[in-house]
C-alpha positions in Angstrom: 14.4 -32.5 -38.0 15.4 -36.2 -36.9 13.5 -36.1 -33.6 16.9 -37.3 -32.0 17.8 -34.5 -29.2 21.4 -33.5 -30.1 23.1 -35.1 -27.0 21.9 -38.4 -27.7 23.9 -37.7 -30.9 26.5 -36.7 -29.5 26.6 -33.2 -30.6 26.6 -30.2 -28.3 23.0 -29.0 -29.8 24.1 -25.8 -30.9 25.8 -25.1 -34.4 28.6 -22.4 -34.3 27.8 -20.0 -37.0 31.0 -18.3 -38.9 31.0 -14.5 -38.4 27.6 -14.5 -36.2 26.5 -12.5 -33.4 26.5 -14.7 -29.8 23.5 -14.8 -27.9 22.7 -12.5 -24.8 22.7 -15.0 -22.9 26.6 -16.4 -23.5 28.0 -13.5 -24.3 26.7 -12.4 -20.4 28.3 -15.5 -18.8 31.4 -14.9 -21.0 33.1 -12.4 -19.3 32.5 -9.2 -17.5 35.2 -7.5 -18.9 33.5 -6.7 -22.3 34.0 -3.4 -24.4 31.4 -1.7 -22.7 32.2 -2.2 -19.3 35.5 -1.2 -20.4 34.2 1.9 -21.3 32.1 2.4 -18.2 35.0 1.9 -16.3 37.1 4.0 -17.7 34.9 7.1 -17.1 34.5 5.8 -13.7 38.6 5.9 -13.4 38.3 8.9 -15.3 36.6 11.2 -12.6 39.2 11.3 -9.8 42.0 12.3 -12.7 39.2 14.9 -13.9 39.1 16.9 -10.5 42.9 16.6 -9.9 43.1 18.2 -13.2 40.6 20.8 -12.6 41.6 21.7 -9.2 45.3 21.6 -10.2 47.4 24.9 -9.0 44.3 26.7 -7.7 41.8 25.5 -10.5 42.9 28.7 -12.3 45.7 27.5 -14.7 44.4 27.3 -18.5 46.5 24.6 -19.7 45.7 22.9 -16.6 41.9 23.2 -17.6 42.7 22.4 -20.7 43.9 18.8 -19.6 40.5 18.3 -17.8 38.4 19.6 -20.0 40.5 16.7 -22.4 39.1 14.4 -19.5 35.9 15.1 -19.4 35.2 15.3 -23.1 36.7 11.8 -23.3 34.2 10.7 -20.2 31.1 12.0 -22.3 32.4 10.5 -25.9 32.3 7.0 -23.6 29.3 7.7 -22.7 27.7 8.0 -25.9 29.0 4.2 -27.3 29.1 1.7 -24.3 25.6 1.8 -24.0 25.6 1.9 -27.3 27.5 -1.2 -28.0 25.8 -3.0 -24.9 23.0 -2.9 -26.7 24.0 -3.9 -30.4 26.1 -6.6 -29.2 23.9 -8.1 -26.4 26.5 -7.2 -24.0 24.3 -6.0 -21.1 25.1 -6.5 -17.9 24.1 -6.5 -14.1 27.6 -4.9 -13.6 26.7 -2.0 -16.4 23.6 -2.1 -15.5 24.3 -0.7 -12.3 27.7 1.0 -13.4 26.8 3.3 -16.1 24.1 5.1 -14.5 26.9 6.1 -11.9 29.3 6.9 -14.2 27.1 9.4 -15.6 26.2 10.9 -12.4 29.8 11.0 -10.8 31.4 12.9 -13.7 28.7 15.3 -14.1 28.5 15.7 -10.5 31.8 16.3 -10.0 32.2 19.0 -12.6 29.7 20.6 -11.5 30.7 20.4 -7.5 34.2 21.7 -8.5 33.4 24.5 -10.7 30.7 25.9 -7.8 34.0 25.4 -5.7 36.1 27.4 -8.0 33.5 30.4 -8.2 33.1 30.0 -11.5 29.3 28.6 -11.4 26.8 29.8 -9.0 26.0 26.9 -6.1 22.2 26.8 -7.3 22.9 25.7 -10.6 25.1 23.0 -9.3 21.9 22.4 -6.7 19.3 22.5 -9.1 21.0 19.8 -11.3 22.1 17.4 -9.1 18.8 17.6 -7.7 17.0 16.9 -10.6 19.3 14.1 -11.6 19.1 11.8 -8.1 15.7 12.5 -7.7 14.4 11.2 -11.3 17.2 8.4 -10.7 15.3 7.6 -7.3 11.5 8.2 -9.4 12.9 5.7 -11.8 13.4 2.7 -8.9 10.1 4.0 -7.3 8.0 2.9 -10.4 9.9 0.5 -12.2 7.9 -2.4 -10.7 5.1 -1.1 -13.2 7.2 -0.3 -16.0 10.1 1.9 -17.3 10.4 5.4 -17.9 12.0 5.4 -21.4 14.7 8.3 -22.1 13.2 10.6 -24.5 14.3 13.3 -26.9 14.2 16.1 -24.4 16.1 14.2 -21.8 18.6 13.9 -24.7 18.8 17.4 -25.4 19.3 18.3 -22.0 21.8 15.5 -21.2 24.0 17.7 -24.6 23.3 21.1 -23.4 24.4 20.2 -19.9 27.9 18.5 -21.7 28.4 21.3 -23.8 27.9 24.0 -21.2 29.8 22.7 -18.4 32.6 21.9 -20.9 32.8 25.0 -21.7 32.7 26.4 -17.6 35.6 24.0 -17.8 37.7 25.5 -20.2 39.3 29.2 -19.1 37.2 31.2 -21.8 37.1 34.9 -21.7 35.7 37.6 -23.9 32.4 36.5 -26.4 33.1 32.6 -25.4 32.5 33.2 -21.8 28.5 35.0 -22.4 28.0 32.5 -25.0 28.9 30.1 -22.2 26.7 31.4 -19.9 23.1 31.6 -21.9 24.3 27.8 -23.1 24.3 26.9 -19.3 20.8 28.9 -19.2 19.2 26.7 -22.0 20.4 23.4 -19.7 18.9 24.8 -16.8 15.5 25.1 -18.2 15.7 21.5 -20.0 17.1 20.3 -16.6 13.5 21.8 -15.2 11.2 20.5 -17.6 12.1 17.7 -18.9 12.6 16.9 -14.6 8.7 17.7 -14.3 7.7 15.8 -17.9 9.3 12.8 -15.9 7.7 13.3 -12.7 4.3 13.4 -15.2 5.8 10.1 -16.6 5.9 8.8 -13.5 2.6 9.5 -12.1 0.9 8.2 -15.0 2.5 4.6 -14.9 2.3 4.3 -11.3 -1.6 5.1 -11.7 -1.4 2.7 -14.7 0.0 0.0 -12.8 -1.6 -0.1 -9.9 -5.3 0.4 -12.3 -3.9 -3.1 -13.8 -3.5 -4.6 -10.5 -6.5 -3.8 -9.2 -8.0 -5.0 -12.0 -6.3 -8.7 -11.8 -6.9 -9.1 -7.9 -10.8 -8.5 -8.9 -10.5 -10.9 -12.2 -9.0 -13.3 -10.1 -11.3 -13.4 -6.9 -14.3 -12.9 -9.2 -12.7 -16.4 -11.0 -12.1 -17.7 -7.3 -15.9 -16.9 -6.6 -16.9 -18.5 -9.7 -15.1 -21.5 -8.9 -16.4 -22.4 -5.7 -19.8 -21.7 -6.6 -19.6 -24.2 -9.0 -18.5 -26.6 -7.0 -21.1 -25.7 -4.1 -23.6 -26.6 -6.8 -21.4 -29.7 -7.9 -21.8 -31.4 -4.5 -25.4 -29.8 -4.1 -26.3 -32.2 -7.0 -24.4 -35.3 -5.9 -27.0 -36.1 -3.0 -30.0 -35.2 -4.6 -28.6 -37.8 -7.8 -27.8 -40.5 -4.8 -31.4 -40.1 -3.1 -33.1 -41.1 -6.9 
Protein backbone atom coordinates (compact mmCIF):
# COMPACT_ATOMS: atom_id res chain seq x y z
CA UNK A 1 0.00 0.00 0.00
CA UNK A 2 1.53 3.42 -1.22
CA UNK A 3 -1.08 5.60 0.66
CA UNK A 4 -1.57 7.36 -2.87
CA UNK A 5 -5.49 6.99 -3.72
CA UNK A 6 -5.49 5.37 -7.25
CA UNK A 7 -6.84 8.53 -9.09
CA UNK A 8 -4.19 10.66 -8.02
CA UNK A 9 -2.20 8.03 -9.88
CA UNK A 10 -3.96 7.98 -12.53
CA UNK A 11 -5.33 4.60 -12.36
CA UNK A 12 -9.01 3.74 -12.35
CA UNK A 13 -8.59 2.09 -8.60
CA UNK A 14 -9.81 -1.13 -9.54
CA UNK A 15 -7.55 -4.01 -11.12
CA UNK A 16 -9.44 -6.23 -13.70
CA UNK A 17 -8.94 -9.73 -12.79
CA UNK A 18 -8.54 -12.45 -15.84
CA UNK A 19 -11.35 -15.05 -15.67
CA UNK A 20 -13.00 -13.48 -12.34
CA UNK A 21 -16.40 -13.10 -11.23
CA UNK A 22 -17.84 -9.10 -11.37
CA UNK A 23 -19.14 -7.66 -8.50
CA UNK A 24 -22.99 -7.37 -7.64
CA UNK A 25 -22.91 -4.23 -7.83
CA UNK A 26 -21.51 -3.79 -11.73
CA UNK A 27 -22.85 -6.60 -12.98
CA UNK A 28 -26.46 -4.91 -11.73
CA UNK A 29 -25.76 -1.52 -13.52
CA UNK A 30 -24.48 -3.57 -16.55
CA UNK A 31 -27.39 -4.48 -18.21
CA UNK A 32 -30.82 -5.76 -17.51
CA UNK A 33 -30.89 -8.18 -20.08
CA UNK A 34 -28.72 -10.81 -18.24
CA UNK A 35 -29.25 -14.70 -18.48
CA UNK A 36 -31.59 -14.84 -15.85
CA UNK A 37 -33.93 -12.33 -16.80
CA UNK A 38 -33.76 -13.98 -19.97
CA UNK A 39 -34.96 -16.84 -18.53
CA UNK A 40 -37.70 -15.08 -16.50
CA UNK A 41 -38.86 -13.74 -19.51
CA UNK A 42 -39.09 -16.32 -21.39
CA UNK A 43 -41.62 -18.19 -19.10
CA UNK A 44 -43.34 -14.98 -18.90
CA UNK A 45 -43.69 -15.16 -22.99
CA UNK A 46 -44.19 -18.61 -22.48
CA UNK A 47 -47.69 -18.54 -20.71
CA UNK A 48 -49.92 -16.93 -23.43
CA UNK A 49 -48.30 -19.77 -26.01
CA UNK A 50 -49.07 -22.38 -23.13
CA UNK A 51 -52.96 -21.66 -23.02
CA UNK A 52 -53.26 -21.28 -26.77
CA UNK A 53 -51.75 -24.71 -26.84
CA UNK A 54 -53.86 -26.12 -24.27
CA UNK A 55 -57.01 -24.72 -25.27
CA UNK A 56 -56.31 -25.48 -28.97
CA UNK A 57 -59.30 -27.30 -30.89
CA UNK A 58 -61.45 -27.73 -27.78
CA UNK A 59 -58.49 -28.51 -25.26
CA UNK A 60 -59.13 -32.15 -26.16
CA UNK A 61 -56.60 -32.90 -28.93
CA UNK A 62 -53.51 -35.14 -27.49
CA UNK A 63 -50.84 -33.94 -29.68
CA UNK A 64 -52.14 -30.58 -29.13
CA UNK A 65 -51.56 -31.22 -25.25
CA UNK A 66 -48.61 -32.65 -25.96
CA UNK A 67 -47.28 -29.27 -27.36
CA UNK A 68 -48.27 -27.48 -24.07
CA UNK A 69 -47.39 -29.83 -21.90
CA UNK A 70 -43.71 -29.30 -24.06
CA UNK A 71 -44.42 -25.53 -22.83
CA UNK A 72 -44.95 -25.85 -19.59
CA UNK A 73 -42.23 -28.35 -18.82
CA UNK A 74 -39.87 -25.82 -20.50
CA UNK A 75 -41.55 -22.88 -18.07
CA UNK A 76 -40.71 -25.01 -14.92
CA UNK A 77 -36.98 -26.27 -16.12
CA UNK A 78 -36.47 -22.11 -16.29
CA UNK A 79 -37.61 -21.86 -13.26
CA UNK A 80 -35.30 -24.11 -11.55
CA UNK A 81 -31.84 -22.09 -13.06
CA UNK A 82 -32.54 -18.35 -13.38
CA UNK A 83 -32.82 -18.00 -9.86
CA UNK A 84 -30.29 -20.16 -9.73
CA UNK A 85 -27.83 -18.31 -11.83
CA UNK A 86 -29.01 -14.91 -10.23
CA UNK A 87 -27.71 -15.94 -7.43
CA UNK A 88 -24.25 -17.60 -8.31
CA UNK A 89 -23.47 -14.90 -10.66
CA UNK A 90 -24.54 -11.83 -8.55
CA UNK A 91 -27.08 -11.16 -11.22
CA UNK A 92 -30.06 -10.09 -9.06
CA UNK A 93 -32.15 -7.75 -9.95
CA UNK A 94 -35.12 -5.21 -9.07
CA UNK A 95 -36.49 -6.35 -12.47
CA UNK A 96 -36.20 -10.32 -11.37
CA UNK A 97 -36.87 -9.47 -8.33
CA UNK A 98 -40.17 -8.49 -9.04
CA UNK A 99 -40.49 -10.74 -12.30
CA UNK A 100 -39.87 -14.15 -11.22
CA UNK A 101 -42.20 -14.36 -8.50
CA UNK A 102 -44.85 -13.58 -11.29
CA UNK A 103 -43.62 -15.83 -13.63
CA UNK A 104 -44.17 -18.52 -11.21
CA UNK A 105 -47.55 -17.55 -10.35
CA UNK A 106 -48.86 -16.91 -13.94
CA UNK A 107 -47.89 -20.27 -15.41
CA UNK A 108 -49.09 -22.23 -12.53
CA UNK A 109 -52.06 -20.22 -12.42
CA UNK A 110 -52.88 -20.55 -15.76
CA UNK A 111 -52.62 -24.33 -15.97
CA UNK A 112 -54.53 -24.67 -13.39
CA UNK A 113 -57.43 -21.97 -14.53
CA UNK A 114 -57.52 -23.90 -17.88
CA UNK A 115 -57.61 -27.32 -16.92
CA UNK A 116 -60.70 -26.39 -14.25
CA UNK A 117 -62.04 -24.93 -17.64
CA UNK A 118 -61.56 -28.05 -19.56
CA UNK A 119 -63.30 -30.28 -16.83
CA UNK A 120 -60.54 -32.09 -16.26
CA UNK A 121 -59.64 -30.72 -12.58
CA UNK A 122 -62.26 -29.94 -10.14
CA UNK A 123 -62.66 -25.81 -9.51
CA UNK A 124 -61.58 -26.25 -5.76
CA UNK A 125 -58.41 -27.60 -6.34
CA UNK A 126 -57.67 -24.78 -8.69
CA UNK A 127 -59.28 -22.50 -5.68
CA UNK A 128 -57.41 -23.99 -2.94
CA UNK A 129 -54.08 -23.39 -4.74
CA UNK A 130 -54.23 -20.25 -6.05
CA UNK A 131 -55.40 -19.26 -2.73
CA UNK A 132 -52.70 -20.52 -0.90
CA UNK A 133 -50.15 -19.18 -3.32
CA UNK A 134 -51.38 -15.10 -3.31
CA UNK A 135 -52.10 -15.21 0.06
CA UNK A 136 -48.51 -16.44 1.42
CA UNK A 137 -47.18 -14.07 -1.56
CA UNK A 138 -49.19 -11.17 0.19
CA UNK A 139 -47.99 -12.77 4.12
CA UNK A 140 -44.58 -12.48 2.62
CA UNK A 141 -44.88 -8.30 1.90
CA UNK A 142 -46.89 -8.17 5.25
CA UNK A 143 -43.81 -9.12 7.33
CA UNK A 144 -40.90 -8.56 5.40
CA UNK A 145 -40.15 -5.26 7.24
CA UNK A 146 -39.05 -7.67 10.19
CA UNK A 147 -37.46 -10.22 8.19
CA UNK A 148 -37.86 -12.86 5.38
CA UNK A 149 -39.62 -15.97 5.34
CA UNK A 150 -37.00 -18.32 3.82
CA UNK A 151 -38.28 -21.11 1.34
CA UNK A 152 -37.92 -24.31 3.00
CA UNK A 153 -37.80 -28.04 2.09
CA UNK A 154 -41.58 -28.55 2.20
CA UNK A 155 -42.34 -25.61 0.16
CA UNK A 156 -40.00 -27.32 -2.21
CA UNK A 157 -41.66 -30.45 -2.22
CA UNK A 158 -44.80 -29.00 -2.78
CA UNK A 159 -43.63 -26.49 -5.47
CA UNK A 160 -42.51 -30.48 -7.47
CA UNK A 161 -45.65 -32.29 -6.64
CA UNK A 162 -47.69 -29.41 -7.87
CA UNK A 163 -45.32 -29.46 -11.39
CA UNK A 164 -45.43 -32.96 -11.66
CA UNK A 165 -49.23 -33.36 -11.10
CA UNK A 166 -50.54 -30.66 -13.22
CA UNK A 167 -48.10 -31.79 -15.92
CA UNK A 168 -49.45 -34.73 -15.92
CA UNK A 169 -53.51 -33.18 -15.94
CA UNK A 170 -51.86 -31.61 -18.96
CA UNK A 171 -51.03 -34.44 -20.87
CA UNK A 172 -54.21 -36.61 -22.31
CA UNK A 173 -53.45 -39.79 -20.01
CA UNK A 174 -55.88 -42.52 -19.77
CA UNK A 175 -55.83 -45.96 -18.12
CA UNK A 176 -53.20 -46.49 -14.86
CA UNK A 177 -51.48 -42.98 -15.74
CA UNK A 178 -54.63 -41.05 -15.25
CA UNK A 179 -55.27 -42.58 -11.19
CA UNK A 180 -51.71 -42.29 -10.65
CA UNK A 181 -52.33 -38.74 -11.77
CA UNK A 182 -54.91 -38.07 -9.63
CA UNK A 183 -53.44 -39.33 -5.97
CA UNK A 184 -50.14 -37.27 -7.33
CA UNK A 185 -52.46 -34.20 -7.45
CA UNK A 186 -53.78 -35.47 -3.85
CA UNK A 187 -50.22 -35.41 -2.24
CA UNK A 188 -49.89 -31.54 -3.67
CA UNK A 189 -53.01 -30.59 -2.25
CA UNK A 190 -52.07 -31.62 1.25
CA UNK A 191 -48.41 -29.97 0.92
CA UNK A 192 -50.31 -26.98 -0.67
CA UNK A 193 -52.28 -26.97 2.98
CA UNK A 194 -49.58 -27.40 5.26
CA UNK A 195 -46.75 -26.14 4.22
CA UNK A 196 -49.53 -22.83 3.59
CA UNK A 197 -50.25 -23.05 7.47
CA UNK A 198 -46.30 -23.82 8.48
CA UNK A 199 -45.93 -20.30 6.69
CA UNK A 200 -48.70 -18.56 8.29
CA UNK A 201 -46.78 -20.00 11.76
CA UNK A 202 -43.59 -18.48 10.07
CA UNK A 203 -45.18 -15.52 9.81
CA UNK A 204 -46.72 -14.98 13.11
CA UNK A 205 -43.61 -15.71 14.86
CA UNK A 206 -41.38 -13.01 13.03
CA UNK A 207 -43.93 -10.45 13.15
CA UNK A 208 -44.11 -11.08 17.09
CA UNK A 209 -40.27 -11.25 16.92
CA UNK A 210 -39.98 -8.00 15.32
CA UNK A 211 -42.14 -5.93 16.83
CA UNK A 212 -40.58 -7.65 20.57
CA UNK A 213 -37.29 -6.04 19.02
CA UNK A 214 -38.81 -2.81 18.45
CA UNK A 215 -40.29 -2.39 21.44
CA UNK A 216 -37.42 -3.18 23.02
CA UNK A 217 -35.14 -0.34 21.08
CA UNK A 218 -37.96 2.52 21.58
CA UNK A 219 -37.50 1.67 25.57
CA UNK A 220 -33.43 1.31 25.16
CA UNK A 221 -33.52 4.45 23.48
CA UNK A 222 -35.87 6.75 25.72
CA UNK A 223 -34.38 5.06 28.78
CA UNK A 224 -30.80 6.48 27.07
CA UNK A 225 -32.81 9.74 26.34
CA UNK A 226 -33.85 9.83 30.09
CA UNK A 227 -30.44 9.12 31.11
CA UNK A 228 -29.14 11.87 29.20
CA UNK A 229 -31.00 14.74 30.35
CA UNK A 230 -30.70 13.72 33.82
CA UNK A 231 -27.28 14.11 33.53
CA UNK A 232 -27.29 17.14 32.30
CA UNK A 233 -30.07 18.46 34.79
CA UNK A 234 -27.39 17.58 37.36
CA UNK A 235 -24.57 19.11 35.03
CA UNK A 236 -26.14 22.63 35.28
CA UNK A 237 -27.40 21.93 38.86
CA UNK A 238 -23.60 21.95 39.77
CA UNK A 239 -22.55 24.88 37.63
CA UNK A 240 -24.25 27.53 40.19
CA UNK A 241 -23.53 25.94 43.23
CA UNK A 242 -19.45 25.80 41.76
CA UNK A 243 -20.00 29.78 40.74
CA UNK A 244 -21.55 30.74 44.35
CA UNK A 245 -18.00 29.17 46.11
Amino acid sequence: MTGVPASAAGGSGATPVRGGKLGAAAVNQASLWNIANLLTMARLVLVPGFVVLLLHDGGYDPAWRSFAWAAFAIAMITDLFDGHLARTYNLVTDFGKIADPIADKAIMGAALICLSYLGDLPWWVTGVILFRELGITLMRFWVIRHGVIPASRGGKMKTLAQGTAVGMYVLALTGPLATLRFWVMAVAVVLTVVTGLDYVRQAVVLRRQGLAAERAASEASRAASEESGTAAGAAGARGPAEAER
